[in-house]
MARZA-168585 format. One line per 2 residues: their letters; for each residue y, x, z of N, C-alpha, C. Coordinates in steps of 0.001 Angstrom, whole numbers. Layout:
BEGIN
a) Y/X/Z/Y/X/Z/Y/X/Z ~ ...
END
This chain:
BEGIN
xx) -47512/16969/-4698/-46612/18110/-4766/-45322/17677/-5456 ~ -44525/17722/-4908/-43167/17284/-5184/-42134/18808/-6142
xx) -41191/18744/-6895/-40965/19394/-7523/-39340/19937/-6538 ~ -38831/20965/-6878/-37568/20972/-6205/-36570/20772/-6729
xx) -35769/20680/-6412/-34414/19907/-6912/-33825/21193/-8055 ~ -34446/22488/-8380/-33944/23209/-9192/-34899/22772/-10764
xx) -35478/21912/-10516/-36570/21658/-11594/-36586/20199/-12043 ~ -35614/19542/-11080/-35422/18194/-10933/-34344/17708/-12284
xx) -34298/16671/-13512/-33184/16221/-14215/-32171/15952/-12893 ~ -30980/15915/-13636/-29754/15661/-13044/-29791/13396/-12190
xx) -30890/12821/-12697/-30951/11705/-12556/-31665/11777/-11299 ~ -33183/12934/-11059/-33486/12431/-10474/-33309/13118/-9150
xx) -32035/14292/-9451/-31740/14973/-8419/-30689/13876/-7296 ~ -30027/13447/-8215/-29020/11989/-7865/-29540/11137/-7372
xx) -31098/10865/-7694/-31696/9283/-6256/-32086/10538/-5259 ~ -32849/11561/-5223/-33269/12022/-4070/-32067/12256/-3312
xx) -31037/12701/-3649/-29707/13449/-2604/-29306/12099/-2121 ~ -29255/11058/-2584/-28448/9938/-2860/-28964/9234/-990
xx) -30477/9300/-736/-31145/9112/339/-30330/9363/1322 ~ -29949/10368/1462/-29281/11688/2481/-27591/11166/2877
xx) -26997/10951/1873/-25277/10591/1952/-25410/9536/3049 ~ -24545/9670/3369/-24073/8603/4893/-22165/8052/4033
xx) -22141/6534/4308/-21010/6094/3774/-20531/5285/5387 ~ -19078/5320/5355/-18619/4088/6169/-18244/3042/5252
xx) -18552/1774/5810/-17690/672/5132/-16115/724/5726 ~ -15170/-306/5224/-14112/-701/5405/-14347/-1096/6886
xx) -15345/-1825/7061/-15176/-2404/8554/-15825/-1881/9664 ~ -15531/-199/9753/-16392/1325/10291/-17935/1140/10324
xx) -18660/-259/9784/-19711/-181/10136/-20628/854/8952 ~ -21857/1463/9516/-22788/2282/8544/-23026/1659/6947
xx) -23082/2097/5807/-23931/1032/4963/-25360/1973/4910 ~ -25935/783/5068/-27491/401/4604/-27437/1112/3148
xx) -28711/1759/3076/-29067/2228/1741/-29696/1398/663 ~ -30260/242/1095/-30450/-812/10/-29190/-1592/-357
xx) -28001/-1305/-213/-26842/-1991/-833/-26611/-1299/-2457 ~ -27125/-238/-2596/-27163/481/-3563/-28310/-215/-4297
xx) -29858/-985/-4175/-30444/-1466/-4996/-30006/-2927/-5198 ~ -29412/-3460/-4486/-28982/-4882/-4732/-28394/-5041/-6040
xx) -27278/-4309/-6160/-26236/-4821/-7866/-26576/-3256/-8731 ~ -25634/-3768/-9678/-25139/-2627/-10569/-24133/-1525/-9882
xx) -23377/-577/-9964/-22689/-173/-8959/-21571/794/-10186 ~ -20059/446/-10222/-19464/683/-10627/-18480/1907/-9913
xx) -18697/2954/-9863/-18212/4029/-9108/-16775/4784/-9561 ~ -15873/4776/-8666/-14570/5091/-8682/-14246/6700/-7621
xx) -14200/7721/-7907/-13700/8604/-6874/-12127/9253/-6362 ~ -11437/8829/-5687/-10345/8985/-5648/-9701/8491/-4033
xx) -8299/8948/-3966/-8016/8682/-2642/-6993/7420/-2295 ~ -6537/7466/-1215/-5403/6331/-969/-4260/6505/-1672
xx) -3979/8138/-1178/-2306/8424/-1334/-2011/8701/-2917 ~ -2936/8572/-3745/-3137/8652/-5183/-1566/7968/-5626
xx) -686/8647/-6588/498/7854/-6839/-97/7142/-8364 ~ -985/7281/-8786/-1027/7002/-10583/-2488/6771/-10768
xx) -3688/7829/-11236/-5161/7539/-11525/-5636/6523/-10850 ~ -5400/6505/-9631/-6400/5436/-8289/-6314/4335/-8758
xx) -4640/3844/-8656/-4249/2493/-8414/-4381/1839/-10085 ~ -4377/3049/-11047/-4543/2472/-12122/-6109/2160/-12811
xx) -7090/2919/-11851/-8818/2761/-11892/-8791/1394/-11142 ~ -8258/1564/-10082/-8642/214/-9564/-8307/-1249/-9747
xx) -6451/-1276/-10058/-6296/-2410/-10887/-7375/-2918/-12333 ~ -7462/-1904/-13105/-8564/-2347/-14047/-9925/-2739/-14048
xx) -10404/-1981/-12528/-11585/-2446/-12107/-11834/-3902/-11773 ~ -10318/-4538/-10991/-10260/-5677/-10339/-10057/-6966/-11869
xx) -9785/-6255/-13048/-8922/-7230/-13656/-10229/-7368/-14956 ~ -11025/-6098/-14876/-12822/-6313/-15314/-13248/-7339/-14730
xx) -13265/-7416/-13347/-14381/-8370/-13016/-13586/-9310/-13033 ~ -12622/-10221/-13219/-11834/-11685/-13035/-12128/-11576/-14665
xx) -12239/-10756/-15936/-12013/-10892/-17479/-14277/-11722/-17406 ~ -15375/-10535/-16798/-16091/-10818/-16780/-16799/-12450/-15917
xx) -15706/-13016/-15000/-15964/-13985/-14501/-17208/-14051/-13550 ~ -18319/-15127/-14144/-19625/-14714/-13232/-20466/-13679/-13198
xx) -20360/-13007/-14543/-21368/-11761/-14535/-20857/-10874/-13533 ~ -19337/-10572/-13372/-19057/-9682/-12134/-20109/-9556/-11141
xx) -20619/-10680/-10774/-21174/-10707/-9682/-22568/-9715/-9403 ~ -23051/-9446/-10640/-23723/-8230/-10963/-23579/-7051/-10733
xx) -22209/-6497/-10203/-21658/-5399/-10382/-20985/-5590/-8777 ~ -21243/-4131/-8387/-20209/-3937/-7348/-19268/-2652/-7781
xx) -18033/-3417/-7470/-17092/-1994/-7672/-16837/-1166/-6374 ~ -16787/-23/-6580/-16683/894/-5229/-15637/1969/-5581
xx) -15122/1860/-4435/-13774/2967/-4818/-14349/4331/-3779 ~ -14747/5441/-3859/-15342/6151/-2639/-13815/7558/-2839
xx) -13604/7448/-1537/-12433/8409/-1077/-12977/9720/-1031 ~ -11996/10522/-2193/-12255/11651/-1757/-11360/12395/-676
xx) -10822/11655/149/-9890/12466/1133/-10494/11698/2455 ~ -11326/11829/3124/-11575/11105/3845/-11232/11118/5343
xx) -10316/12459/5142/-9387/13374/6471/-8343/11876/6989 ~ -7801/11485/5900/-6751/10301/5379/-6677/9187/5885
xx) -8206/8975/4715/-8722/7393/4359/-9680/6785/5962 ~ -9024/6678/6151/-10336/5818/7444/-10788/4821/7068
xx) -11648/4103/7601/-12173/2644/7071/-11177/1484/6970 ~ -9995/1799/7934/-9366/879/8106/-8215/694/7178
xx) -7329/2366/6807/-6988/2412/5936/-7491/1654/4621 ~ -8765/2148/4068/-9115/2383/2927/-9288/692/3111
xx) -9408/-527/3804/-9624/-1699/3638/-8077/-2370/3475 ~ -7356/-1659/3748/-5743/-2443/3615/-5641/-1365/2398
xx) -6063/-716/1562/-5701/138/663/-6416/-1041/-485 ~ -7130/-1407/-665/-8239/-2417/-1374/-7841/-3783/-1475
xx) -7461/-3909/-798/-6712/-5577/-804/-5141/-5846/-1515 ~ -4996/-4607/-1965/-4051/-4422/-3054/-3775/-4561/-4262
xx) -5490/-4524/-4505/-5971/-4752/-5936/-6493/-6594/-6140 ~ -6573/-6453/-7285/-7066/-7924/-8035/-8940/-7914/-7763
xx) -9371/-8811/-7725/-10917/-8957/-7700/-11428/-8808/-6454 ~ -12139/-9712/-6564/-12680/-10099/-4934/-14074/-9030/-4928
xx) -14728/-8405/-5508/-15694/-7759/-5526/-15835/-6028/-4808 ~ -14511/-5711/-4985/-14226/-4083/-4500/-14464/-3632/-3394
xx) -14876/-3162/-2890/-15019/-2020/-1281/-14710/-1003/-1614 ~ -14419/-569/-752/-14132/916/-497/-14866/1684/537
xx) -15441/2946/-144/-16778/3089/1380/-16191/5017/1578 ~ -16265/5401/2619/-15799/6872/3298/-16962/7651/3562
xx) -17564/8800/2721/-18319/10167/3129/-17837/10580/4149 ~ -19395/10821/4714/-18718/12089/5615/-19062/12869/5163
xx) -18455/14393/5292/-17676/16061/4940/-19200/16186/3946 ~ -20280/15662/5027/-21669/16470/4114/-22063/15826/3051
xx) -21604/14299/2712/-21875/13539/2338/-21374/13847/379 ~ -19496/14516/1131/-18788/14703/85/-18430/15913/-581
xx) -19586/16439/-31/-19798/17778/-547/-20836/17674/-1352 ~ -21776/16642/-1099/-23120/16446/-1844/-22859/15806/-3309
xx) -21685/14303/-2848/-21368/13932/-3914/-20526/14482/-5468 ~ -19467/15497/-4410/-18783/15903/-5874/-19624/16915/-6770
xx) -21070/17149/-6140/-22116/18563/-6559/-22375/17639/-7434 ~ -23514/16324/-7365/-24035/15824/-7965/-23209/14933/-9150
xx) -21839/14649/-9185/-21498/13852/-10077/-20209/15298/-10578 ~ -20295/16200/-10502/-19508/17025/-11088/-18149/17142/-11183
xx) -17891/16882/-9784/-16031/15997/-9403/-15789/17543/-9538 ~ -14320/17354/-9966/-13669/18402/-9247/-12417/18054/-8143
xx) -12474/18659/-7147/-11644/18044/-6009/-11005/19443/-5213 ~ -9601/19415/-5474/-8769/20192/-4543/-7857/19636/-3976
xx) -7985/20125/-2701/-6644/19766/-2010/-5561/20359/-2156 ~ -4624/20150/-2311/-2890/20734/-2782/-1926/20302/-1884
xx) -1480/21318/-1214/-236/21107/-274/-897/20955/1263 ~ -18/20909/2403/-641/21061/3913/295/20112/4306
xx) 115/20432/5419/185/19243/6396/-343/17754/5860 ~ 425/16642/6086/287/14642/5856/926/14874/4314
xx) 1737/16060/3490/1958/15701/2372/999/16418/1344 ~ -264/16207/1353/-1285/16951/881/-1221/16067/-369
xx) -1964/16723/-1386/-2548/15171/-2479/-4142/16219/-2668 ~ -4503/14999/-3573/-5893/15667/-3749/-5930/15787/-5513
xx) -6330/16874/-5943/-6179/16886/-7637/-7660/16227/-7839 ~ -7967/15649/-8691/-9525/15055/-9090/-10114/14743/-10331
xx) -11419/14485/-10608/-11534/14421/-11711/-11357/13235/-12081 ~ -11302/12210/-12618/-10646/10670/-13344/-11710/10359/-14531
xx) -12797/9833/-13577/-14019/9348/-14150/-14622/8028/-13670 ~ -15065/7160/-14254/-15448/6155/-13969/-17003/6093/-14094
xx) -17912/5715/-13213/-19598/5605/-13429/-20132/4555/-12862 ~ -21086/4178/-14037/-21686/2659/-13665/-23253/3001/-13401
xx) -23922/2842/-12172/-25404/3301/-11774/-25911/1936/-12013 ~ -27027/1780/-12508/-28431/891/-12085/-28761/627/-10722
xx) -29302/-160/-10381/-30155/-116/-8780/-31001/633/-8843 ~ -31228/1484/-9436/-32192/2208/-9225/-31074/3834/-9596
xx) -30185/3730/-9499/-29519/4882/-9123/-29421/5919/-10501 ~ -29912/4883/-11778/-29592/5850/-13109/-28339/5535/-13390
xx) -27341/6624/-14208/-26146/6559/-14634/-26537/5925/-16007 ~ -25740/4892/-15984/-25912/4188/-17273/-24525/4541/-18622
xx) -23738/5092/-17662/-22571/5190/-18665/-21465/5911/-17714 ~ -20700/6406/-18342/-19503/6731/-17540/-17926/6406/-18589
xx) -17062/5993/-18119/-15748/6256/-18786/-14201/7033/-18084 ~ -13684/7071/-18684/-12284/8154/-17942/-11754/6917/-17685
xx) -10761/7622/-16293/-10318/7099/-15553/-9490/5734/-15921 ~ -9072/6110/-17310/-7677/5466/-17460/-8135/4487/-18487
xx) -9591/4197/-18549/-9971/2929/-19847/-9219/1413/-19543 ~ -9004/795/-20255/-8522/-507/-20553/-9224/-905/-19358
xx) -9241/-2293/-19155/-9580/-3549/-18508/-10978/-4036/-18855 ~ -9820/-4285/-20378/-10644/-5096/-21993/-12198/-4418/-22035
xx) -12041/-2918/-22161/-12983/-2099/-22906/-13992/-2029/-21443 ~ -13239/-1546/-20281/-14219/-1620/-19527/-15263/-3056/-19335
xx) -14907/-4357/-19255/-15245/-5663/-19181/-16112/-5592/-20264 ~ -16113/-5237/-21396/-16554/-5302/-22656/-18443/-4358/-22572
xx) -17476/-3349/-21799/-19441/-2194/-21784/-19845/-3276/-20967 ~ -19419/-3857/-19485/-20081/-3696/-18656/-20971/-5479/-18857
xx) -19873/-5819/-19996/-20745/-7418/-20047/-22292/-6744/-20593 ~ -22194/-6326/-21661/-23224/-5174/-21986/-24582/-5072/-20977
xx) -24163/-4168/-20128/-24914/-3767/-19482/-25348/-4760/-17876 ~ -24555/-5841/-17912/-25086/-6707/-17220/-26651/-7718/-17660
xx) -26730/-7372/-18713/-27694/-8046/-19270/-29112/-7159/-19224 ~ -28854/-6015/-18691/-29932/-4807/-18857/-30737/-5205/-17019
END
């Protein structure tokens, strides 16, 4: 007898939903749900057209793993779009190659996917403005999962390099 997700901790509501999400990679292909048990998984939510939070989560993400060297390799960084109207795979792979660190992807929900995600990690996400000059307001959080899909930590958007490199040597050892 299985319990329901209203009775479920917030951890273990996050591996069961987690099953369900459908991602594109950069290169439109599906990802596999064991890419999530392979590494550590360093989670970024935000979009392309981001003028400030994004590019400044992600430069630090890229400049973590070149400070951490080989342990990086422990860790995958993921940038997941919350505009995914926008971000196509193809986009979001010339959006990524902008940044420092060879480790980053960028992977695209679909609608049900990213409705599931901002429930479970407590995003807040509006869209502002119409038409192609839309932006998206968001929350500016950083989360590092286990392979096994526990949140081990989270930091705001805008942490150092230093400090991020610093938890995550940390928690590479776990």
């Amino acid at each position: 007898m299985s319990l329901g997700l209203c009775c479920q901790s917030k951890e273990d509501k996050i591996k069961e939903e987690w099953k369900h999400l459908s991602f594109v990679r950069p290169d439109g292909s599906a990802l596999e749900p064991k890419f999530w048990s392979e590494k550590k998984s360093v989670l970024y939510f935000g979009f392309s057209h981001c003028p400030d939070m994004c590019p400044l989560a992600l430069t630090n993400f890229g400049r973590a793993s070149l400070i951490l060297g080989e342990k990086s390799n422990r860790f995958r960084f993921i940038f997941v779009t919350l505009d995914p109207e926008r971000d196509s795979p193809s986009t979001l792979k010339n959006y990524i190659q902008n940044f420092p660190g060879k480790n980053l992807t960028a992977l695209s929900p679909n609608a049900e996917s990213l409705i599931k995600l901002t429930d479970l990690f407590g995003i807040v996400r509006e869209k502002v403005g119409t038409g192609n000059n839309y932006r998206i307001d968001h929350s500016n959080f950083i989360y590092v999962l286990d392979e096994d899909l526990n949140t081990l930590t989270n930091f705001p958007g805008g942490v150092s390099a230093n400090a991020l490199a610093i938890k995550l040597r940390e928690l590479a050892e776990l």
